[in-house]
MOPAC internal coordinates of N, CA, C and O (Angstrom, degrees):
PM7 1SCF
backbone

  N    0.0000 0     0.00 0     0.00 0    0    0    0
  C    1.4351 1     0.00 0     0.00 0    1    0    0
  C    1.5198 1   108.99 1     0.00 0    2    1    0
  O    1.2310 1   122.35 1   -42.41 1    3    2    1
  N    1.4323 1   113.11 1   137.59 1    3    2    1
  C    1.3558 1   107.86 1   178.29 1    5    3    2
  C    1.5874 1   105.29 1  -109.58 1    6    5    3
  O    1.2310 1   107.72 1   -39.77 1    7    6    5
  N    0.7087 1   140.52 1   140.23 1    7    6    5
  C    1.8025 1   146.64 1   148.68 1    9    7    6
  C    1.7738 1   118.77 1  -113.05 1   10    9    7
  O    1.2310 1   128.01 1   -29.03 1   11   10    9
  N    1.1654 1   102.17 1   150.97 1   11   10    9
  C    1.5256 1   112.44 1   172.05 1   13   11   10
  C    1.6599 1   101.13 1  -127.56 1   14   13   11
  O    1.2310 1   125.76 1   -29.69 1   15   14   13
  N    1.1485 1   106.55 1   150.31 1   15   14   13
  C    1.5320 1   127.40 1  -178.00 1   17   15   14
  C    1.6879 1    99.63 1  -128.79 1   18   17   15
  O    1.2310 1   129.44 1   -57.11 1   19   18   17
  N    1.2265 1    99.41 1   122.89 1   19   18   17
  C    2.0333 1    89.70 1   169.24 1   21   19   18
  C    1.4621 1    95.30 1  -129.55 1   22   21   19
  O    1.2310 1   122.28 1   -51.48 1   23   22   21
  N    1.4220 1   113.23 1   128.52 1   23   22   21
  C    1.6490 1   142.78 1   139.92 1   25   23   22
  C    1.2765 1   118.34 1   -85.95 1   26   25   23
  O    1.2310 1   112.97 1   -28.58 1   27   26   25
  N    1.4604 1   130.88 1   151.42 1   27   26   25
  C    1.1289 1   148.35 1  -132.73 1   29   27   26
  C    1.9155 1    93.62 1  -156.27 1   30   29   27
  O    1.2310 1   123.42 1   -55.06 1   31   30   29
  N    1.1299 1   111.04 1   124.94 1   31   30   29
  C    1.4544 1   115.64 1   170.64 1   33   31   30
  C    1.5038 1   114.24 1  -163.62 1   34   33   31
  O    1.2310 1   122.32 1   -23.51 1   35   34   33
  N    1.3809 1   113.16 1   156.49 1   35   34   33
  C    1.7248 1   105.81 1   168.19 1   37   35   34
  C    1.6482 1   103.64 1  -124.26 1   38   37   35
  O    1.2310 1   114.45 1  -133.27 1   39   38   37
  N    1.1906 1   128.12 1    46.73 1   39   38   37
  C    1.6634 1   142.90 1   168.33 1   41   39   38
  C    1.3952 1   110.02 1  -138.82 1   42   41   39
  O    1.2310 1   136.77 1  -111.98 1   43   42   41
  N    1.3919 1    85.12 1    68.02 1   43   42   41
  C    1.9618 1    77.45 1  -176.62 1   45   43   42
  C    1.8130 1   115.06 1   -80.46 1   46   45   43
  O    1.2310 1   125.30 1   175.50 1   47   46   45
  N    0.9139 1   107.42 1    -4.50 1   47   46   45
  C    1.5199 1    94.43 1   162.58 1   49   47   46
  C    1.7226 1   123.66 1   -93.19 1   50   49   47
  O    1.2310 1   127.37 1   173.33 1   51   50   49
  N    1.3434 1   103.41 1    -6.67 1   51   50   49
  C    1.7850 1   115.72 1   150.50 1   53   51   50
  C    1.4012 1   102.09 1   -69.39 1   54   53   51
  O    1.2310 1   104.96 1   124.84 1   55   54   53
  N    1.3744 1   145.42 1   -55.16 1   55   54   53
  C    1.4611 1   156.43 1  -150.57 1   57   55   54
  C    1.4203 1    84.87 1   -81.37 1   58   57   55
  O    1.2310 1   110.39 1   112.21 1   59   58   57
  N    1.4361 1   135.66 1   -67.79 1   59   58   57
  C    1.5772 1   140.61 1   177.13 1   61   59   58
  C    1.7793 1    91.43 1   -28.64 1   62   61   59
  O    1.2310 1   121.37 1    83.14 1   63   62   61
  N    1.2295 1   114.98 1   -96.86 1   63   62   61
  C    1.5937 1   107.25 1  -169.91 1   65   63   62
  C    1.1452 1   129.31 1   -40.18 1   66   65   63
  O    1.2310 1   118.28 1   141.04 1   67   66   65
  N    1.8782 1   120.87 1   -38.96 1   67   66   65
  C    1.5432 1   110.57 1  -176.59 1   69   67   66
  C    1.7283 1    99.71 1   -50.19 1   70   69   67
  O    1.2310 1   125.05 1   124.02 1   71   70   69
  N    1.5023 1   107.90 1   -55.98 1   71   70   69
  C    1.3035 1   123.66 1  -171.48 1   73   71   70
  C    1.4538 1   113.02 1   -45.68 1   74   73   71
  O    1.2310 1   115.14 1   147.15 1   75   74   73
  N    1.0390 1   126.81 1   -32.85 1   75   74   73
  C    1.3675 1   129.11 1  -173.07 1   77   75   74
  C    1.6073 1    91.79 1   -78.88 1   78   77   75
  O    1.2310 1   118.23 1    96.48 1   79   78   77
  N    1.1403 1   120.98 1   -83.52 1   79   78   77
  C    1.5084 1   116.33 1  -175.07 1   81   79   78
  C    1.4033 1   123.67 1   -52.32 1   82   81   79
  O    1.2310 1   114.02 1  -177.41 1   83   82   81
  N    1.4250 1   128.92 1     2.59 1   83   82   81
  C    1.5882 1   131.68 1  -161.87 1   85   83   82
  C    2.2343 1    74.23 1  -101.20 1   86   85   83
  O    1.2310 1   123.08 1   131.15 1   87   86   85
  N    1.3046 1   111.71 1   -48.85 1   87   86   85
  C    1.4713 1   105.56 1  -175.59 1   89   87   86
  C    1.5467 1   105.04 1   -77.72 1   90   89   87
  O    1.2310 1   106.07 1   112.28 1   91   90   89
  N    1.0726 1   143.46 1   -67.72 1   91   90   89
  C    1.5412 1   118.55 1   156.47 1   93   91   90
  C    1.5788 1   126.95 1    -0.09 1   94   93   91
  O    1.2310 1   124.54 1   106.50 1   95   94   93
  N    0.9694 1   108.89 1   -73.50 1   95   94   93
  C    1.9804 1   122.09 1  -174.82 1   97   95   94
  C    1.5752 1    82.61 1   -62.54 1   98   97   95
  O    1.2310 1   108.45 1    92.53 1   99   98   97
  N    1.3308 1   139.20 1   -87.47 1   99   98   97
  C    1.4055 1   119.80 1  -163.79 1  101   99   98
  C    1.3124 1   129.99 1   -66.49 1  102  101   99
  O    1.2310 1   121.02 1  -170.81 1  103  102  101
  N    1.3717 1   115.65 1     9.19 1  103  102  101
  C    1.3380 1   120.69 1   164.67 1  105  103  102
  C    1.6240 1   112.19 1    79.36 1  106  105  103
  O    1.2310 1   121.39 1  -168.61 1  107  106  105
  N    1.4996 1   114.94 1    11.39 1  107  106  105
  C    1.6670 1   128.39 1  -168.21 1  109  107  106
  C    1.9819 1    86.15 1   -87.10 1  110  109  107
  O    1.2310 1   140.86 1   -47.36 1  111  110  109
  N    1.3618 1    77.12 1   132.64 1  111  110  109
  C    1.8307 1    93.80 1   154.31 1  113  111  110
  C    1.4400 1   116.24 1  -111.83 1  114  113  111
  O    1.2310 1   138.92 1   -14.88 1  115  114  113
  N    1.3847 1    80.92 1   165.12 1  115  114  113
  C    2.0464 1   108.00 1  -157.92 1  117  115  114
  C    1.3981 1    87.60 1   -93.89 1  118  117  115
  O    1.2310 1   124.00 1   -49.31 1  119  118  117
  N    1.6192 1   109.93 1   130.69 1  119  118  117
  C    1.5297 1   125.38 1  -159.20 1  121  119  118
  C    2.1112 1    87.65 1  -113.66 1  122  121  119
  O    1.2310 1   118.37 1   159.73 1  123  122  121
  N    1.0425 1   120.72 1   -20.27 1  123  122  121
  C    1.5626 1   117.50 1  -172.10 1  125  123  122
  C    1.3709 1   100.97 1   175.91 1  126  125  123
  O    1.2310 1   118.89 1   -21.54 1  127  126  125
  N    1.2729 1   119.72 1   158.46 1  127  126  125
  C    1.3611 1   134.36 1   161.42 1  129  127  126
  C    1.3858 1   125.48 1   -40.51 1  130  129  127
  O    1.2310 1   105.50 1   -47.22 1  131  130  129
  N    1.4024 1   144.47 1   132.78 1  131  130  129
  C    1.2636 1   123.02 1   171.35 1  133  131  130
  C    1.4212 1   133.90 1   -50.92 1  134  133  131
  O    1.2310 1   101.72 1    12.83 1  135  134  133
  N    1.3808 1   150.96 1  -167.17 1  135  134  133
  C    1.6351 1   117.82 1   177.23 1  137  135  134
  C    1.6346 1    86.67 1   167.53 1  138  137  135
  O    1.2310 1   129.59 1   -11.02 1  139  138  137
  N    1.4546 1    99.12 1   168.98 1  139  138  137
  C    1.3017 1   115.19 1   156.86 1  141  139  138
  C    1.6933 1   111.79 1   -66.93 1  142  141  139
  O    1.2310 1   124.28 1   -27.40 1  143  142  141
  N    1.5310 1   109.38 1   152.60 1  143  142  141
  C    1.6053 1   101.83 1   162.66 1  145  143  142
  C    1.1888 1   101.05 1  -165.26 1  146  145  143
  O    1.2310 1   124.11 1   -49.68 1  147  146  145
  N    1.4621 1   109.72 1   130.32 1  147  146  145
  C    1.0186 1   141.08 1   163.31 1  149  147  146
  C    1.6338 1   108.03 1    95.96 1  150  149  147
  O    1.2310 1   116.37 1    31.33 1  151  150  149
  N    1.3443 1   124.51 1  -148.67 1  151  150  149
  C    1.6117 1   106.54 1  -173.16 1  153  151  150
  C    2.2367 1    91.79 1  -112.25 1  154  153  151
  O    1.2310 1   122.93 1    -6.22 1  155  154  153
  N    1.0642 1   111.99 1   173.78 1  155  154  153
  C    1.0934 1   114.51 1  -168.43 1  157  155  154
  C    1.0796 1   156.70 1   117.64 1  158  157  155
  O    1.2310 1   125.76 1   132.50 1  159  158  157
  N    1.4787 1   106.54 1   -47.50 1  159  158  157
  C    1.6975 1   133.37 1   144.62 1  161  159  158
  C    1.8719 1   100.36 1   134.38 1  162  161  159
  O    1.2310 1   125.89 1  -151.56 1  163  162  161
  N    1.8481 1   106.28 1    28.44 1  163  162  161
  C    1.1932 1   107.69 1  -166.97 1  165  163  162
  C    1.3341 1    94.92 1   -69.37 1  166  165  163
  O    1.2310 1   109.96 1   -15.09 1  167  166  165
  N    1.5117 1   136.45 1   164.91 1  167  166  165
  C    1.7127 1   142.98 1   169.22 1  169  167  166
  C    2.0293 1    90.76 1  -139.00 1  170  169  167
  O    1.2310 1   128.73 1   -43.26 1  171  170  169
  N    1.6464 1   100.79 1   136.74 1  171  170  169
  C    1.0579 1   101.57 1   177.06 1  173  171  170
  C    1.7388 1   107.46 1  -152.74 1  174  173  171
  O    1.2310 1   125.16 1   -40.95 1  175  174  173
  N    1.1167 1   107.69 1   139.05 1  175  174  173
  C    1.8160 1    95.91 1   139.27 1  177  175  174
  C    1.2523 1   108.55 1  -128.71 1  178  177  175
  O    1.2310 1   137.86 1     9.50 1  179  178  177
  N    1.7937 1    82.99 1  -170.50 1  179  178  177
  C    1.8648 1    95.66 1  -154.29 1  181  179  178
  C    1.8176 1    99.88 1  -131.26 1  182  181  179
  O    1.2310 1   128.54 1   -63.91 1  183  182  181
  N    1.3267 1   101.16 1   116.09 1  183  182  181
  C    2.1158 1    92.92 1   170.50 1  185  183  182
  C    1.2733 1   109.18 1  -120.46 1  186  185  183
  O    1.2310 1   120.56 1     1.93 1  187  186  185
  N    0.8652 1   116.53 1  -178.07 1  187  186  185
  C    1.2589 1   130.19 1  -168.15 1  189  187  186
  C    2.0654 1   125.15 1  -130.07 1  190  189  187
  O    1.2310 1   124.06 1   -83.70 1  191  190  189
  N    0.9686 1   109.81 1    96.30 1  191  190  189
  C    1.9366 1    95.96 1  -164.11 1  193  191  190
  C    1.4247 1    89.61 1  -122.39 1  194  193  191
  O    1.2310 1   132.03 1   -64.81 1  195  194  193
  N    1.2461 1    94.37 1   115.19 1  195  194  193
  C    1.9217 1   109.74 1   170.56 1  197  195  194
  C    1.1255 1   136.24 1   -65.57 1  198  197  195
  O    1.2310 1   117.12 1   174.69 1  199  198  197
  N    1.6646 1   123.08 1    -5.31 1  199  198  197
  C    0.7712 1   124.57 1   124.91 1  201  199  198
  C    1.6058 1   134.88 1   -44.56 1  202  201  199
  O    1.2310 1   120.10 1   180.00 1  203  202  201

């Protein structure tokens, strides 16, 4: 199953930490850097929770 969630902020180094610790507590690893992708003005990252 795929899902997307979009949040909206202008403190992205507040957004950097929730994010860092929201994957911590669930135990998800960081698959790449966040980034642009694709053409459009999409911004994404990508984790991974094995569950």
């Amino acid at each position: 199953m795929i899902g997307y969630v979009t949040l909206g902020t202008n403190d992205l180094a507040r957004a950097a930490k929730f994010y860092d610790e929201l994957l911590a507590e669930i135990g998800a690893t960081d698959e790449g850097p966040s980034g642009p992708r694709g053409d459009g003005g999409f911004y994404a990252g990508y984790f991974r929770d094995l569950d």
